[in-house]
C-alpha positions, 0 to 999 in steps of 0.5 A, a space after each residue: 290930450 290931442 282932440 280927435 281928428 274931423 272924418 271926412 265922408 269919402 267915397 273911393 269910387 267919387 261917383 254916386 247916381 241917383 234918380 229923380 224923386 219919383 223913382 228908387 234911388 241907386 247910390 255908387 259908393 264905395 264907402 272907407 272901411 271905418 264909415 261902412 257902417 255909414 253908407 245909409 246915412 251918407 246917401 241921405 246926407 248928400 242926397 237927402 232924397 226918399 229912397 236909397 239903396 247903397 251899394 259898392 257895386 250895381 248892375 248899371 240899370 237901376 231897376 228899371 228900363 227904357 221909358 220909351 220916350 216918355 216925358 217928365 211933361 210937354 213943356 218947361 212950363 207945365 214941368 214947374 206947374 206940376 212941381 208945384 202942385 206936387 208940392 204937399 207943404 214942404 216947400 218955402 214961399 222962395 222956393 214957389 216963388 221960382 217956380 211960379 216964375 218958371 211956370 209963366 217964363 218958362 225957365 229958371 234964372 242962374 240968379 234963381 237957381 244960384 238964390 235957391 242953393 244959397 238958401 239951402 247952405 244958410 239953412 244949414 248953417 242955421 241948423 247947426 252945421 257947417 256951410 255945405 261945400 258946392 261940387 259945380 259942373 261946366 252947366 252950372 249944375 250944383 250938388 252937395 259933396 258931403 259932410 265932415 264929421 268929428 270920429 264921435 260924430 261919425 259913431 253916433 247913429 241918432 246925431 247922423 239921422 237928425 243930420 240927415 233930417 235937417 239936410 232934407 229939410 233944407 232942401 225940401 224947403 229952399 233947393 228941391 225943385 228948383 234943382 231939378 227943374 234947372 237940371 232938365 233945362 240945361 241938361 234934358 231939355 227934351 224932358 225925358 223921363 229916363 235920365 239915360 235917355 236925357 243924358 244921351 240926349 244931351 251928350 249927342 246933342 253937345 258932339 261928345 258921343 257918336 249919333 249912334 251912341 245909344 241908351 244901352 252904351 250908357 248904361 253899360 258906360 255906366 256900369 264899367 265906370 262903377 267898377 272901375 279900379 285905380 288905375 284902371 283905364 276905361 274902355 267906354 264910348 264916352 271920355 268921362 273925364 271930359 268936363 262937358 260929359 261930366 256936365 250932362 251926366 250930372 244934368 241926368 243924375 250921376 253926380 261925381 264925388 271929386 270937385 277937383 275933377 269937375 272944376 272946384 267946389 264953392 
């Protein structure tokens, strides 16, 4: 009897955005038709943040408008001080321990950030699952490209929720914060609250868009990329397939599904 044939979780767009914590979450995906019914569960198992909404296409604005300027807080420092205090438990000591660091220095450390990732995976692993395989940009950036799952697993809605628990708990304890913490440093750091803002921000700052580069480009950017076809050439004001506009666009929360495309995955 031929056993059964591991599904990998795809998406075809490879694109997923998402917000921070504190706002709803949009995710970009384009799910194969055999794990449509699986695009919820997806959202949480790569992500694993409190809210998603998944869809095969969207307006490109999320939601939500321009924060005017505002700021996630006046400072590093403050920002990791907040975290903590935000904190309601879920937190491992590890993980406060960097945050604590951040608050008195001022920045995360890579040998921090790298510690923290690591914890997450061996959390994982420990829970039962196999080692979650790492996307990292041009930044250092990291975030989790997905699952591959057995056909029996993919259909049995209980293994999937219970994954995606596990998966949220490993990160609630070892990665959360620290994350993104370590994404405004290298990506926003001016800390706006918008990602959008942060990521023009970032691209202005490195050279890789216009000074007149906007917001409202990027959101429209944004949207063309999400309903980009195969083949399809982009007409954008950015190349997004440069890997330092892939880094600081995944600093603000767009995260590229294809670790071919940025670089590799460990």
């Amino acid at each position: 009897m031929l056993a059964k044939k591991p599904a990998r979780i795809q998406t075809r767009k490879r694109m997923i955005m998402y917000r921070s914590r504190r706002n709803l979450v949009s995710c970009w995906l384009d799910i194969h038709s055999v794990l449509r019914r699986m695009a919820a569960v997806v959202c949480a198992v790569v992500l694993s943040v409190g809210l998603c909404g998944c869809a095969g296409s969207s307006d490109g604005a999320d939601g939500g408008g321009d924060s005017g300027g505002a700021r996630l807080a006046s400072s590093l420092r403050a920002y990791a001080a907040q975290l903590l205090e935000e904190d309601d438990g879920s937190m491992g000591a590890e993980q406060r321990d960097i945050l604590q660091r951040a608050a008195e220095s001022g920045e995360v450390s890579v040998s921090d950030y790298e510690a923290a990732w690591q914890r997450y995976q061996t959390c994982v692993v420990d829970k039962g699952y196999d080692r979650p395989e790492l996307a990292t940009y041009t930044n250092g950036i990291h975030h989790t490209i997905g699952s591959t799952l057995t056909e029996e697993q993919s259909t049995d809605q209980a293994y999937l929720e219970k994954m995606g628990r596990d998966d949220g708990s490993c990160r609630d304890t070892y990665v959360r914060a620290v994350n993104e913490i370590y994404m405004a440093q290298v990506g926003n750091p001016n800390l706006y609250a918008d990602h959008d803002e942060g990521a023009v921000d970032c691209l202005r700052r490195g050279g890789l868009a216009p000074k007149s580069y906007t917001v409202e480009d990027y959101r429209e950017d944004q949207d063309k990329a999400a309903h980009k076809s195969d083949g399809e050439e982009l007409d954008t004001g950015i190349d997004m397939d440069d890997p330092e506009v892939m880094a600081c666009m995944a600093a603000n929360g767009y995260m590229f599904i294809d670790p071919s495309a940025i670089g590799g995955a460990s």
